[in-house]
C-alpha positions as a printed NumPy array, in Angstrom:
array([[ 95.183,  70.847, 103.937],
       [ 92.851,  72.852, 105.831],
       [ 94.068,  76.475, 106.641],
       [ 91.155,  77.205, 109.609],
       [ 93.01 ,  74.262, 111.76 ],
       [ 96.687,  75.783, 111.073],
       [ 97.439,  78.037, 113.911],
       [101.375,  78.341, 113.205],
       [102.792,  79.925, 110.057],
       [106.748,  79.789, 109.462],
       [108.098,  81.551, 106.217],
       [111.307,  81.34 , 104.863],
       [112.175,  84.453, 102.093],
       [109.5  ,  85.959, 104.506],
       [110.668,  89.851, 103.044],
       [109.537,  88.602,  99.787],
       [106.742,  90.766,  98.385],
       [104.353,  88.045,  97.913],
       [105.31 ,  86.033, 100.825],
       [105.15 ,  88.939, 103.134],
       [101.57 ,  89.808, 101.782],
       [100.564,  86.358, 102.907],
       [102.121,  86.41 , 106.006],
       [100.361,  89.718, 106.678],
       [ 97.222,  87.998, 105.631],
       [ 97.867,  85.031, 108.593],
       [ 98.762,  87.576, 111.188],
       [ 95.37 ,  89.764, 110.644],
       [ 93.621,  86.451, 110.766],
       [ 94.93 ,  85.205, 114.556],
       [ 97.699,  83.183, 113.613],
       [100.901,  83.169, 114.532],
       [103.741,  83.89 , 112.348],
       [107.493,  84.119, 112.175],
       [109.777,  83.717, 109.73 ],
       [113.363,  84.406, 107.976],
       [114.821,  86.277, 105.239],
       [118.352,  87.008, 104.19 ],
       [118.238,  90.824, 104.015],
       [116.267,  93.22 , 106.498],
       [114.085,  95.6  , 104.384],
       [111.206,  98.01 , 105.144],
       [109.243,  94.953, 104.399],
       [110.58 ,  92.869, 106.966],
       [110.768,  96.295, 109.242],
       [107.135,  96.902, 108.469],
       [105.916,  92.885, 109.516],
       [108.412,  93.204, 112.466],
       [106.014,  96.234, 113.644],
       [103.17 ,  94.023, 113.344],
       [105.069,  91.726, 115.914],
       [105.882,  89.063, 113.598],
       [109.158,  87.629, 114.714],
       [112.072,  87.76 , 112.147],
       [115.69 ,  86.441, 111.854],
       [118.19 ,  87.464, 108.945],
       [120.551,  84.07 , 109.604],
       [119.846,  80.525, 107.998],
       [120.073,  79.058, 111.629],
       [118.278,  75.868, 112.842],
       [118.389,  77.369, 116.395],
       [117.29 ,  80.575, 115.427],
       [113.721,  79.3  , 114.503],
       [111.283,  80.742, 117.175],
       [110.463,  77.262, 119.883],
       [106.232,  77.202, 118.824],
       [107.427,  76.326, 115.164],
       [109.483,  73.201, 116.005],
       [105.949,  71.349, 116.713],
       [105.643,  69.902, 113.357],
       [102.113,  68.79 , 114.294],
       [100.854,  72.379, 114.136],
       [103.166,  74.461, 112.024],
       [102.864,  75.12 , 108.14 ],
       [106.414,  76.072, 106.958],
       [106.159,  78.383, 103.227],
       [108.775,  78.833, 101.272],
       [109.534,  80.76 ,  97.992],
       [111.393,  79.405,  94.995],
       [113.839,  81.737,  95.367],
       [115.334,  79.691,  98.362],
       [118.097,  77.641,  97.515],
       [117.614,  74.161,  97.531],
       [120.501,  73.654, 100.348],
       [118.43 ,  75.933, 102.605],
       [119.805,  74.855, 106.377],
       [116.092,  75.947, 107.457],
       [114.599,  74.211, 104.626],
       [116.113,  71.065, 104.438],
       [115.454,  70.828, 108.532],
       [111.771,  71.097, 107.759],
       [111.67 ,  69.067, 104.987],
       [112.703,  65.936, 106.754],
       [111.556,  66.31 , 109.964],
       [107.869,  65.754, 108.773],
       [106.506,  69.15 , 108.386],
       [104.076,  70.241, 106.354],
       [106.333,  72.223, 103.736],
       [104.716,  74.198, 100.667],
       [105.481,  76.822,  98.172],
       [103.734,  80.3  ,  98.352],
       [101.325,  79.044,  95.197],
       [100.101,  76.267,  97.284],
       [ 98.941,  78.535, 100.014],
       [ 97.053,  81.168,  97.421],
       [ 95.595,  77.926,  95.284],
       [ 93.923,  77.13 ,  98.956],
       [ 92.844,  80.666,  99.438],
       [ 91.363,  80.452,  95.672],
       [ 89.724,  77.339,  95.982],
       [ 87.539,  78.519,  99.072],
       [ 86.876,  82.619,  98.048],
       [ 85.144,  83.909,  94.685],
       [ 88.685,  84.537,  92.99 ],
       [ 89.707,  87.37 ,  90.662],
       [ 92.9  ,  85.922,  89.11 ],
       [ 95.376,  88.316,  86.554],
       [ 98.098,  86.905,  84.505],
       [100.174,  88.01 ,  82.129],
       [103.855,  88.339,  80.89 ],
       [103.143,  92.455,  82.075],
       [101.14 ,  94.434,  83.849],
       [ 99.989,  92.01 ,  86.145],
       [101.021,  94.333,  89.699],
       [ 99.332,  97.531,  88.575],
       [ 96.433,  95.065,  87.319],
       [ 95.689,  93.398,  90.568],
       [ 96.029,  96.604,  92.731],
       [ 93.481,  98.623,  90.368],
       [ 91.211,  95.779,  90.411],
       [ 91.59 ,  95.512,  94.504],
       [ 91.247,  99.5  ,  94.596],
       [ 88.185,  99.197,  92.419],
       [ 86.41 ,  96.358,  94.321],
       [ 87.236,  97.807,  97.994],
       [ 85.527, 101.215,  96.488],
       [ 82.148,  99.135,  95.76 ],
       [ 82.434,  98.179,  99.438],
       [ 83.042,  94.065,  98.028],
       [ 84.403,  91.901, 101.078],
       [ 87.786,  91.45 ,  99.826],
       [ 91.329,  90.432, 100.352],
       [ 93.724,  91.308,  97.433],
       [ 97.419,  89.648,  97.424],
       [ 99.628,  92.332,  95.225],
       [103.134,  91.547,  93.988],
       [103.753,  95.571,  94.872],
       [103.508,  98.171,  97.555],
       [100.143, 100.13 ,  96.626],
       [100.628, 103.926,  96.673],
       [ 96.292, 103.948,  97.95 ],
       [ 97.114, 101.577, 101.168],
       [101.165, 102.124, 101.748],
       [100.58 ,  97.94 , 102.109],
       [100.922,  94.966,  99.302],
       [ 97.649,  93.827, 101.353],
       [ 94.162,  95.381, 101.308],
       [ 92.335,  92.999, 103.461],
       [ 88.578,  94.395, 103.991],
       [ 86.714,  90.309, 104.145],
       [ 87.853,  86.739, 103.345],
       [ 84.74 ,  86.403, 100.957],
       [ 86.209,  87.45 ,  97.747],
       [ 89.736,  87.095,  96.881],
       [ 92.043,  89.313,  94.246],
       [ 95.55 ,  87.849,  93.41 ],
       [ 98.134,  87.919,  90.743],
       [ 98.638,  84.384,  88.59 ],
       [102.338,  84.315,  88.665],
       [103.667,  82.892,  85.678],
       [106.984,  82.045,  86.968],
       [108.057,  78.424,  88.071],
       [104.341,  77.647,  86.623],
       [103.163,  78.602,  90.182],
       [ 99.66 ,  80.24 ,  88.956],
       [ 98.187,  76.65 ,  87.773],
       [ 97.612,  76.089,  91.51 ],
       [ 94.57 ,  78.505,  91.274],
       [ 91.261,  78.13 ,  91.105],
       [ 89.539,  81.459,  89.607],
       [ 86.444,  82.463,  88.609],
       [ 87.639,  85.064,  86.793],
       [ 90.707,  85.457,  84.797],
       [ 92.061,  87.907,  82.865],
       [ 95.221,  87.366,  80.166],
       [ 96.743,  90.89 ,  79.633],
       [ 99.658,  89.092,  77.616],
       [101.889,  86.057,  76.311],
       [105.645,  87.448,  75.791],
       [108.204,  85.421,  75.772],
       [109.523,  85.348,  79.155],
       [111.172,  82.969,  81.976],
       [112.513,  81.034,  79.379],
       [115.107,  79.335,  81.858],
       [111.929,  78.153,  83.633],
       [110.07 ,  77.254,  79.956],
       [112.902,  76.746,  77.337],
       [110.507,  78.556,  74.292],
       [107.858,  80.62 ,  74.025],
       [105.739,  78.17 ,  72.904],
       [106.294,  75.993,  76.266],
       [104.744,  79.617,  77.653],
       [101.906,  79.947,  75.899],
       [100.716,  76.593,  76.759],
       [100.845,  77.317,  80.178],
       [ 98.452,  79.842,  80.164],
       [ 96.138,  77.887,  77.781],
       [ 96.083,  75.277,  80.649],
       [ 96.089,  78.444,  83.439],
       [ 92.868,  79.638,  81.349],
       [ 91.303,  75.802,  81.856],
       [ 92.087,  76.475,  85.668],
       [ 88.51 ,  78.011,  85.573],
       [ 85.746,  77.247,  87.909],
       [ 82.719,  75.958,  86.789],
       [ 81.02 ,  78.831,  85.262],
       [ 83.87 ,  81.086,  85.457],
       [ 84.511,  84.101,  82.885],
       [ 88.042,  84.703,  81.415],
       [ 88.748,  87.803,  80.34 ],
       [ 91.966,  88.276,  77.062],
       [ 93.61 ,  91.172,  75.491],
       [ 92.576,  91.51 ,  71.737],
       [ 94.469,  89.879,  69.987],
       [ 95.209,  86.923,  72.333],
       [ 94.601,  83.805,  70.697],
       [ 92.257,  82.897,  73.498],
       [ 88.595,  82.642,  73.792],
       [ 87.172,  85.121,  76.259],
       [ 85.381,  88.353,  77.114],
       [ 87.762,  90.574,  75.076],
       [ 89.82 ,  94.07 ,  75.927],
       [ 91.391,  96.592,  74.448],
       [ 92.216,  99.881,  73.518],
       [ 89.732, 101.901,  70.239],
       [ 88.936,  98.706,  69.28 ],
       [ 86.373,  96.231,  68.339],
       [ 86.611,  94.703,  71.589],
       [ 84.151,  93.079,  74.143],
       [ 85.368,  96.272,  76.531],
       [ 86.85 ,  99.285,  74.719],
       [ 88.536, 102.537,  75.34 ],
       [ 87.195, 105.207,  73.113],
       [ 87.687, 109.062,  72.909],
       [ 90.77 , 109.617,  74.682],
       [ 91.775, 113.073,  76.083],
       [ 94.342, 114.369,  78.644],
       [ 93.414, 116.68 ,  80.512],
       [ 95.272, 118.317,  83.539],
       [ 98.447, 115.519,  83.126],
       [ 95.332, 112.724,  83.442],
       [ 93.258, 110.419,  81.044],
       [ 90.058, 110.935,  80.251],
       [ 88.049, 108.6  ,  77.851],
       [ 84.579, 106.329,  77.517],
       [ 84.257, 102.994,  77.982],
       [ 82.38 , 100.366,  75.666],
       [ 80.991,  97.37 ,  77.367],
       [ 78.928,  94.542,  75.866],
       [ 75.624,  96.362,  76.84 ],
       [ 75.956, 100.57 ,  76.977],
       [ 78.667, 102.956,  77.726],
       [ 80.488, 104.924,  80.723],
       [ 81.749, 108.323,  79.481],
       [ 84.429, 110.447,  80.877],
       [ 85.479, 108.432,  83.105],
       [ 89.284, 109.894,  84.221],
       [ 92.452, 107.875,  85.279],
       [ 95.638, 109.133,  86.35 ],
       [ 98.81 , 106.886,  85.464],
       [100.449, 107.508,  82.601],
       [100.874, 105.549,  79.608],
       [ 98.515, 102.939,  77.193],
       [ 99.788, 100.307,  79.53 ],
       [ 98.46 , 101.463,  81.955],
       [ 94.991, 102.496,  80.028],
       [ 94.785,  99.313,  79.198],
       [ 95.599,  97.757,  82.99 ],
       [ 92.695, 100.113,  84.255],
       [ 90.234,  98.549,  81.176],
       [ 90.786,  94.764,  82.113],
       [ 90.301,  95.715,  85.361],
       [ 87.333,  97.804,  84.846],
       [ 86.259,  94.925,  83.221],
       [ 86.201,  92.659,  85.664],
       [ 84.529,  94.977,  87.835],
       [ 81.506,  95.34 ,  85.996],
       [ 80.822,  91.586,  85.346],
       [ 81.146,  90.973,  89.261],
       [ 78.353,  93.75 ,  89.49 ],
       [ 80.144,  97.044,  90.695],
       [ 77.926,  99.981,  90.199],
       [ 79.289, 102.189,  87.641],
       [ 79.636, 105.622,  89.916],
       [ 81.524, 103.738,  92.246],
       [ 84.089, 102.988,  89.833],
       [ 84.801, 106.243,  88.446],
       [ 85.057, 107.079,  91.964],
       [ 87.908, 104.252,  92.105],
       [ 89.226, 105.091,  88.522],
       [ 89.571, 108.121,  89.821],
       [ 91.08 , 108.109,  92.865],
       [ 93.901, 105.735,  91.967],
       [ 97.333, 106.354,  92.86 ],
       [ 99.668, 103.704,  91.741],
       [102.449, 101.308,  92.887],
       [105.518, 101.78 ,  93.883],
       [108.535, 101.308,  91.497],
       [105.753, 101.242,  89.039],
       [106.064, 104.78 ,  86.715],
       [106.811, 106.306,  90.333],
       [106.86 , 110.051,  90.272],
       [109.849, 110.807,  92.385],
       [110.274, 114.146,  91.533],
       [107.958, 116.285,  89.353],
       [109.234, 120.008,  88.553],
       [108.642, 122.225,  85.496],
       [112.625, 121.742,  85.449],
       [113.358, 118.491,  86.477],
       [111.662, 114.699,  86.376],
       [112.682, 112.137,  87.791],
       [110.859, 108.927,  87.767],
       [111.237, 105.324,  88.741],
       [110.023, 101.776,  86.945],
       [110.359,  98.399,  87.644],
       [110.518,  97.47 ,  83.804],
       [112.632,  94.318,  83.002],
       [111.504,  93.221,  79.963],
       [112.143,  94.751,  76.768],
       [108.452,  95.595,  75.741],
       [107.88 ,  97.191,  79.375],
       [111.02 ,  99.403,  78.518],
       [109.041,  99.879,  75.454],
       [105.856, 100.769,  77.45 ],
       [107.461, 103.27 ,  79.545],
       [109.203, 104.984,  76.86 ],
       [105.534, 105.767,  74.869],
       [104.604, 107.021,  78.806],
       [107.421, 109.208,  78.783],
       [107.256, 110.51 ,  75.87 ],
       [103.816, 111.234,  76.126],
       [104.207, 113.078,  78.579],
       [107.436, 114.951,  77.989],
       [107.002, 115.47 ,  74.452],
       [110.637, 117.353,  73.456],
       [112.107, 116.692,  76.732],
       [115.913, 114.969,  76.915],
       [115.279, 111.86 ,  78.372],
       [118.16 , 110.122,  80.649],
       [117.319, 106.255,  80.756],
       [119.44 , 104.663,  83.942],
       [119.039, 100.464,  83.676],
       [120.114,  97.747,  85.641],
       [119.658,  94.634,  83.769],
       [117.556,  91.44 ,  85.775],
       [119.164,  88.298,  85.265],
       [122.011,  86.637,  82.99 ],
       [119.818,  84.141,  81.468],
       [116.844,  86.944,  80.228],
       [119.874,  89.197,  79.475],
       [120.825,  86.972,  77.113],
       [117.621,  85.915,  75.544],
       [116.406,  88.951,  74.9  ],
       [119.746,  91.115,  74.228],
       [118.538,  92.473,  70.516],
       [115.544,  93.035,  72.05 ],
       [116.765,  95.268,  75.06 ],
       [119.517,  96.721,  72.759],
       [116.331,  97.773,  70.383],
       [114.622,  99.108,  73.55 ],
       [116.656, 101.124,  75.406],
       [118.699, 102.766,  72.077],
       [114.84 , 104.984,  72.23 ],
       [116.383, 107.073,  74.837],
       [118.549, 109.993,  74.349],
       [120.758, 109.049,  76.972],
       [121.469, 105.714,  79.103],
       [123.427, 104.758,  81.663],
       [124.006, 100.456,  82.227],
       [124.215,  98.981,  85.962],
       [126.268,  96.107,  85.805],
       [123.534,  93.198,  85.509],
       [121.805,  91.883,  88.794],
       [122.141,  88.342,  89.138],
       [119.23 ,  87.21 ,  91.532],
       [118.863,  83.708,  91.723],
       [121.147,  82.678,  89.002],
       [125.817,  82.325,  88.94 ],
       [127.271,  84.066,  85.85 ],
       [127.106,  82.999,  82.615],
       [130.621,  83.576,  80.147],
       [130.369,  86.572,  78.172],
       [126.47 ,  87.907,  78.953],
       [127.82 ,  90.772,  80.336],
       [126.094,  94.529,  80.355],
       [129.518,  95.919,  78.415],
       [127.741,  92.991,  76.054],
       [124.402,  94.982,  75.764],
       [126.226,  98.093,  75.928],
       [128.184,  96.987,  72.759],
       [124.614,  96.585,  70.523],
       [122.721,  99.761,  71.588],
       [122.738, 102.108,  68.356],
       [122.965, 105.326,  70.828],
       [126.315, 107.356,  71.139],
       [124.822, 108.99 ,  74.792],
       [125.575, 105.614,  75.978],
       [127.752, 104.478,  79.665],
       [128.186, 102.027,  81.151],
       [128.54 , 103.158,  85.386],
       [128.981, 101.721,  88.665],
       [126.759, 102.634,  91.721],
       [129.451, 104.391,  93.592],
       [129.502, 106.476,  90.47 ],
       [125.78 , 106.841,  89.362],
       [125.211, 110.138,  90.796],
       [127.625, 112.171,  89.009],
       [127.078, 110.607,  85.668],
       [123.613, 111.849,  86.113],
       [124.747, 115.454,  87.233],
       [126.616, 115.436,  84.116],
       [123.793, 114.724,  81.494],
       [122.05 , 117.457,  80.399],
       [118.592, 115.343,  80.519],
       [115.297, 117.137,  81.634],
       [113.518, 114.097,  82.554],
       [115.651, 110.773,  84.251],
       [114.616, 107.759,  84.599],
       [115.69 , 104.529,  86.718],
       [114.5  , 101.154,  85.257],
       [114.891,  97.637,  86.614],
       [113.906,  94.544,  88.727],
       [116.938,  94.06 ,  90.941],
       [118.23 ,  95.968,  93.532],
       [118.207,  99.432,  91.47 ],
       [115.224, 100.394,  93.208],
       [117.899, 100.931,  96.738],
       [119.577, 103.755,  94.358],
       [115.98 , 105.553,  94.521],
       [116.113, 107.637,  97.918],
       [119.464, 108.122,  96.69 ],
       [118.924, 109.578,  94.216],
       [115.831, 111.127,  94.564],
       [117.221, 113.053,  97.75 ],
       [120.226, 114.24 ,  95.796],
       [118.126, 116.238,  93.117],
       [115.673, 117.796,  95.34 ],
       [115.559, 121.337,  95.667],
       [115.76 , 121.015,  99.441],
       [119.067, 119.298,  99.33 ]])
């Protein structure tokens, strides 16, 4: 497949955050795009703006006339479509040229100098330092990011086609249709394990993401990792190492170690050693592509975030609220150490919406273990996404094992009283489903203006 003679691009789960990035990434590049999604979002709202044509109904007749031309269109789908798609299924067997969303970025891999991130965590705030970080050195870049960034209100920055930035999605084993040249591992959790069956199923799929490599290429692993690589971590014996860490004005400061000298104070904002440690790998992979040091304590610097990722929402001397997409048990772990860190002696109000029946389940000592940490917590009934129940993995379940007597279990309609009611200084919403349509919610509730 060659992309330069496509000049018709039809997506179907086209709100998706990495579809819509690549759909974004046609449309800047003179093609012409349409697609449909089940639910009309800001993302959708934001790629209608850019005059992308979008319907909300699985409907044959809906699809725009140019697309029908099977000749000339490239139909993308996601795996979250259901396999008895209307749209899908029409497409499928009436000759067109149908691929997943990994398909499209291995072909924009195999033809760009590629900066690939994988992990079980961290990969979103990853990518989107590491595209932050290059566009500050001026490289000729397009970076694909699984999350809005807070620096470019976009999950695009698109400044060249030379050099390309994009997450290695785990999930459905879609990242082993890349091509890198560099690769970083930030970790190997146990993790999809409806898509793997046992961790060890997982961790061979990044051994044979890691042989993905182009000829030459670097790969980059936590400490730790047992990987062979250019090694990362925090006040460690590492390759690249974070040493003398400070905080100073609600910010990080700290020197670097690389294989050759040393970058002192250089100063990031986000919160937690997660996030230290997303802003070393990516640092990292900076300097072996050649970025000039000042330039990237400019981008270290100037950093803002992702949205639903430790997302200030409100930030008083009285009152914090904050917002994470954590929806794994060690990411609830990773965003406890962030709060805490910060609100040392604070009450902290922990509001989670469990992601999936099937990781519910799999990992219900662990999330029991994980969110019992809090002082308080309020349970969402669990959101299903692409799965039907399964008997008796319920969130009264995982209520039921969490050693915490500040413990509830709420509905939506609900939420916002339950939270005027707790006495917590510092709340905060975790979760991968549709929690994060609670967040204007709440946030506009606890404001001062309201």
């Amino acid at each position: 497949m060659n992309l330069n003679t496509i000049h018709r691009v039809y997506f179907i789960g086209i709100g998706g955050i990495g579809m819509s990035a690549i759909s974004r990434y046609f449309e800047a590049n003179k093609k012409l795009v349409a697609g449909y999604d089940k639910t009309q979002t800001e993302i959708t709202n934001g790629l209608v703006d850019l005059g992308i044509a979008i319907h909300f109904e699985d409907s044959i007749e809906q699809i725009p006339q140019p697309f029908l031309d099977p000749e000339h269109t490239l139909v993308v789908y996601t795996p979250a479509v259901p396999k008895d798609h209307a749209e899908l299924n029409y497409f499928q067997n009436n000759g067109f040229d149908v691929v997943k969303r990994s398909a499209i970025l291995g072909l924009i891999t195999e033809h760009t100098f590629c900066l690939a991130v994988a992990g079980t965590h961290g990969k979103t705030t990853t990518t989107s330092i590491l595209g932050h970080l290059l566009n500050t050195c001026h490289v000729p870049l397009t970076a694909f990011l699984g999350g809005i960034s807070e620096n470019y209100n976009s999950n695009l920055i698109l400044n060249g086609t030379e050099v390309s930035v994009v997450e290695a999605d785990e999930f459905d084993r879609s990242f082993l249709t890349l091509s890198p040249d560099f690769a970083c591992i930030t970790s190997m959790d146990a993790d999809h394990l409806d898509i793997y069956g046992d961790a060890s199923e997982l961790k061979k799929s990044f051994v044979q993401f890691s042989e993905r490599l182009k000829p030459g290429g670097k790969l980059f692993v936590k400490n730790g990792l047992d990987l062979e690589g250019i090694t990362y971590g925090i006040e460690d014996d590492a390759d690249y190492s974070i040493q003398n860490i400070r905080v100073q004005n609600g910010a990080y400061v700290f020197d670097v170690k690389t294989p050759k000298d040393r970058i002192e104070n250089l100063e990031f904002n986000l919160p937690g050693r997660h996030n230290l440690s997303n802003a070393l790998i990516a640092l990292a992979m900076a300097v072996e592509y050649g970025c000039p040091y000042q330039q990237l304590a400019e981008g270290l610097a100037s950093y803002k975030g992702v949205k639903r990722r430790f997302s200030y929402q409100i930030k008083r001397e009285d009152f914090v609220y904050i917002d994470d997409y954590a929806h794994h048990p060690q990411e609830i772990n990773a965003a406890h150490q962030a709060v805490r860190e910060m609100y040392p002696g604070k009450k902290v109000l922990a509001i989670f919406q469990p992601h999936l029946f099937s990781r519910t389940r799999d990992f219900i000592d662990d999330f029991a273990e994980s969110l019992s940490q809090f002082d308080k917590l309020i349970l969402l009934d669990i959101y299903p996404a692409r799965e039907l129940p399964i008997e008796g993995v319920t969130s009264n379940w995982l209520l039921g094992k969490i050693k915490n007597e500040n413990k509830q279990l709420v509905s939506k309609a609900n939420l916002l009283q339950a939270i005027h009611n707790s006495d917590a200084q510092v709340v905060l919403t975790i979760g991968a489903g549709d929690i994060g349509a609670e967040v204007n919610r709440i946030k506009k509730e606890f404001s001062l203006e309201n």
